[in-house]
C-alpha positions in Angstrom: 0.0 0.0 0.0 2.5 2.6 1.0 4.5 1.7 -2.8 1.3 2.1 -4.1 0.9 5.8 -2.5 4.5 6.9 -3.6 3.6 5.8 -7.3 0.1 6.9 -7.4 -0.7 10.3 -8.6 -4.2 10.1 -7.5 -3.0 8.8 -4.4 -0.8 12.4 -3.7 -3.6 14.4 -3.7 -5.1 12.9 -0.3 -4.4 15.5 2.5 -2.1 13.9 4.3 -4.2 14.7 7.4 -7.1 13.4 6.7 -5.0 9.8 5.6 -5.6 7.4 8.7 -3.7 5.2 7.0 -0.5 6.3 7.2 0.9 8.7 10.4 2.9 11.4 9.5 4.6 14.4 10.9 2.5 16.7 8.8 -0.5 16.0 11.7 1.8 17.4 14.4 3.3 20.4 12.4 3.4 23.1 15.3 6.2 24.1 16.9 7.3 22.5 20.5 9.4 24.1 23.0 11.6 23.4 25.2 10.8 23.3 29.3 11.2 26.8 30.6 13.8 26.9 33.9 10.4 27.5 36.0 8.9 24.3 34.5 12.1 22.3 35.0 12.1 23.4 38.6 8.4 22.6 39.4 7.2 20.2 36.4 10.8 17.8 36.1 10.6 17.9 39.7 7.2 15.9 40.2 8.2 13.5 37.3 11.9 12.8 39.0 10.2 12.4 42.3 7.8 9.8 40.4 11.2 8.0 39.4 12.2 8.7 36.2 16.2 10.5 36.4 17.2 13.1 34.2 19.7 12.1 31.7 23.7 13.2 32.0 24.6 12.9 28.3 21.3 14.7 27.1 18.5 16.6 28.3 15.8 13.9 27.9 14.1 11.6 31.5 15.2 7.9 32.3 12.9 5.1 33.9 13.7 1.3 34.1 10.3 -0.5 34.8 10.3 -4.4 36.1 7.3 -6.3 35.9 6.5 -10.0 36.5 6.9 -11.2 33.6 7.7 -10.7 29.6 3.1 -10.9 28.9 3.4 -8.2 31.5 5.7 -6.2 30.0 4.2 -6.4 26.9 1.1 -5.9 28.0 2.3 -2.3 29.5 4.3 -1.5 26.2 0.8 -2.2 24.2 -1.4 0.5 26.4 1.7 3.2 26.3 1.9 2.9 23.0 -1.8 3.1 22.2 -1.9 6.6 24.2 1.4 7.9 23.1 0.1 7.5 19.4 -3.2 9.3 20.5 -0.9 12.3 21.9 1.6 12.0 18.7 4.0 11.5 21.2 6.5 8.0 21.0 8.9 6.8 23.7 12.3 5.5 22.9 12.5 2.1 24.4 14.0 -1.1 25.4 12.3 -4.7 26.2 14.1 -7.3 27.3 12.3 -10.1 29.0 10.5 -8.5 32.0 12.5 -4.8 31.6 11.5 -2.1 30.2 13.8 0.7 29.9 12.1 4.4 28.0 13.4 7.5 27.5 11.4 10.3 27.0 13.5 13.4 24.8 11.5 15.2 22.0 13.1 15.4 18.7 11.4 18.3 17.7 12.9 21.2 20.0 16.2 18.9 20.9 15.9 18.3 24.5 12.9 17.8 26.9 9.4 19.0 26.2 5.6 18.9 28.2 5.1 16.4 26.0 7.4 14.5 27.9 6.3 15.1 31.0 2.7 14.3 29.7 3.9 10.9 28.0 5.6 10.1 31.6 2.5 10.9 33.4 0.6 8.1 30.7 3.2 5.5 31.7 2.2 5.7 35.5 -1.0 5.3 34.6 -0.5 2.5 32.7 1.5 0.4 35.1 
């Protein structure tokens, strides 16, 4: 399908908004800031004292998650991802087994955004 949209010229014409089919950073085309120093010092705060630990190496948020089991795990990657796609949000992540390791950066402003204190705030919730 997606060959068949590159070659198609009828196929070009769709707004690429209104194509469910395919997710795209045209549906998220505003710009995202970074956290101000007075979010960082209130905001960050209640997400590090929820766990997650601020990166050295780069301004993104660190959380290893252990569950019972690699269907548990899985199970918790499943709803994340379902509400991170809802807030056009994604998670970098690692599964092995039982662990889950994410970090939360966004690309868009280079460093650490409410959207990723909003995405951290989904994973506690899905826990």
């Amino acid at each position: 399908m997606l060959m068949i949209r590159l070659l198609s010229p009828a196929l070009h014409s769709i707004p690429r908004t209104t194509n469910k089919l395919f997710h795209t950073t045209a549906m998220s085309a505003g710009k995202v800031a970074k956290l101000t120093d007075e979010q960082r010092s209130v905001d960050l705060k209640a997400t590090e004292d929820s766990g997650w630990k601020v990166q050295s190496d780069r301004d993104a948020i660190y959380k290893e998650f252990t569950f019972r089991d690699f269907n548990e795990a899985f199970g918790f990657m499943t709803r994340v991802a379902l509400r991170a796609d809802k807030v056009d949000h994604h998670p970098e992540w690692f599964n092995v087994y039982n662990r889950v390791n994410i970090t939360l950066s966004t690309h868009d402003c280079g460093g650490l955004s409410k959207k990723d204190l909003t995405l951290a705030k989904i994973h506690r919730r899905c826990c």
